[in-house]
C-alpha positions in Angstrom: -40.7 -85.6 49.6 -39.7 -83.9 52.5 -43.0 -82.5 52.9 -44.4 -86.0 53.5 -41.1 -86.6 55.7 -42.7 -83.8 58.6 -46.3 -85.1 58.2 -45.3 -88.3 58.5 -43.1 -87.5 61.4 -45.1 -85.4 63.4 -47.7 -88.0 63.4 -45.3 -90.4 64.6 -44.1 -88.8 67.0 -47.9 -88.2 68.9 -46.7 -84.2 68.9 -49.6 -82.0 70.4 -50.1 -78.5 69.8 -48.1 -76.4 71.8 -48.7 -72.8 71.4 -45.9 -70.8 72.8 -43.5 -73.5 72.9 -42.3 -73.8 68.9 -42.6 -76.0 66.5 -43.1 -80.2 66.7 -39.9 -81.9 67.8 -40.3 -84.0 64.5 -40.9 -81.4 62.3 -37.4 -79.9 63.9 -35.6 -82.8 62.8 -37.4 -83.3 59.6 -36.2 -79.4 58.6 -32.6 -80.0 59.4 -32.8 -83.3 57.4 -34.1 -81.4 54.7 -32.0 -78.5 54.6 -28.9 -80.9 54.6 -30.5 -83.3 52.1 -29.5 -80.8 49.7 -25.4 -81.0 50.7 -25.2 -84.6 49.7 -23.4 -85.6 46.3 -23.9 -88.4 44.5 -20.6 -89.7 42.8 -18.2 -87.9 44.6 -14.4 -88.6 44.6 -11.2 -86.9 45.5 -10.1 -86.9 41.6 -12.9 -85.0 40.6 -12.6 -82.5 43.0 -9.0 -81.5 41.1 -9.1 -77.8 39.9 -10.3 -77.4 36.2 -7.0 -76.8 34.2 -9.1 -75.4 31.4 -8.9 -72.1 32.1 -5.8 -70.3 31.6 -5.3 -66.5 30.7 -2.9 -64.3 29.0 -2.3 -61.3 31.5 0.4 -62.2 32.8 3.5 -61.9 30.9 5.9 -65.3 31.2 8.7 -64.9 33.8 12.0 -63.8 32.4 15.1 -66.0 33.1 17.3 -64.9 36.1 20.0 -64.5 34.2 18.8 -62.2 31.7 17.9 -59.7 34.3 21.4 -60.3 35.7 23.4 -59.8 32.4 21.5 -56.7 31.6 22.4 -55.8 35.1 25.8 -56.4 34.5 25.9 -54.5 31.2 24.8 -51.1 33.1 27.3 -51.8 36.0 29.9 -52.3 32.4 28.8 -49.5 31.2 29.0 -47.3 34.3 32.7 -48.4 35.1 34.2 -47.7 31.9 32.4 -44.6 31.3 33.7 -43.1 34.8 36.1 -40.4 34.9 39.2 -41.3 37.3 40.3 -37.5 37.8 36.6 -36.4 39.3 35.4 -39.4 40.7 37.5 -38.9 44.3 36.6 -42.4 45.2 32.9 -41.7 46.1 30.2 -44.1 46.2 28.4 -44.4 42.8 24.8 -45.6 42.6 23.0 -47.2 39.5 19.9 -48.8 38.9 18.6 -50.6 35.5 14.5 -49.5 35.1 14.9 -52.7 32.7 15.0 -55.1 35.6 13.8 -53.1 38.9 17.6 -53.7 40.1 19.5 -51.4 41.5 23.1 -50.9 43.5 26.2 -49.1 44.9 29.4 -49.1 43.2 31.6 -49.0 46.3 35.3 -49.6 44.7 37.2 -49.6 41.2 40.5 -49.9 40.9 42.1 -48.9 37.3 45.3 -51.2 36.2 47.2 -51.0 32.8 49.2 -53.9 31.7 50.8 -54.8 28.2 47.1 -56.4 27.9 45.3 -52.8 28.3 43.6 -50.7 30.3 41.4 -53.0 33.1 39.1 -51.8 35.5 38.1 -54.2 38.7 35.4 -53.4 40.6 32.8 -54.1 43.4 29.3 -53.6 43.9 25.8 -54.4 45.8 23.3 -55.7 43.6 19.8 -55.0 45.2 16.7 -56.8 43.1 13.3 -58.8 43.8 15.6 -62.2 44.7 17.7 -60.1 47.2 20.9 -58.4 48.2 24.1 -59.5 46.8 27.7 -57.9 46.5 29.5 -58.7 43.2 33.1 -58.5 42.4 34.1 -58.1 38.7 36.3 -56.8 36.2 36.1 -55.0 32.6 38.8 -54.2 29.8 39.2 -51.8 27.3 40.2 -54.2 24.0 42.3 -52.5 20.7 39.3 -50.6 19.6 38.6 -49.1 22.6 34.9 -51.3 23.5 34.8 -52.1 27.2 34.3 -56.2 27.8 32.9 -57.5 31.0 35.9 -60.3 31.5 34.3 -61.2 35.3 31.2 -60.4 37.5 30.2 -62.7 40.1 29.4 -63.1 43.5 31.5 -62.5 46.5 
């Protein structure tokens, strides 16, 4: 058809030969009216245009909950706290990091109280992960058995 189309309009258009000067004018115009013939869409509407759900893969492992990361965060700051040695630790920062999570921090202060409840250790610390920077103040106890709780951890 759009051969026809530049015969036709060549002709129509009285177009002599012209040697050195390009093509027809009509034969120009009948080209780009054929090349951009072919961009046209029949039927075409904004809610067929929607991405194609159907697809879906499986590499990508679900998301774990914030708070998971952040208890087993907690649990190695826990475990780090009670396990520290008073007599050698001279009040020096201590660093951790849980390879679990990515997370990692500074233990900058603990201070070690006994009461007739037990032995409680409050501390503070920076809490560096993929959601950002945060300092956390919290607290851990020693109960009758001798298994440190986490009674506190939150944000300053």
């Amino acid at each position: 058809m759009c051969l026809a189309f530049l015969r036709s309009d060549s002709k129509k258009f009285g177009a002599k030969k012209q040697h050195w000067h390009g093509p027809y004018p009509g034969f120009a115009v009948g080209v780009a009216l054929c090349l951009l013939s072919g961009c046209a869409m029949k039927d075409f509407s904004i809610e067929k245009a929607a991405p194609d759900q159907a697809t879906v893969t499986g590499s990508v492992a679900p998301a774990q909950p914030v708070d998971a990361k952040g208890s087993s965060d907690q649990l190695t700051v826990r475990n780090i706290v009670s396990a520290l040695n008073f007599t050698q630790w001279g009040n020096k920062p201590v660093p951790w990091s849980n390879p679990e999570t990515g997370s990692q921090g500074t233990i900058t202060t603990i201070a070690e109280k006994k009461d007739d409840a037990g032995l409680c250790r409050e501390f503070q610390t920076s809490r560096e992960s993929f959601d950002g920077v945060m300092i956390y103040k919290g607290e851990t106890c020693m109960q009758n058995g001798g298994q440190w709780t986490l009674k506190s951890f939150a944000p300053m």
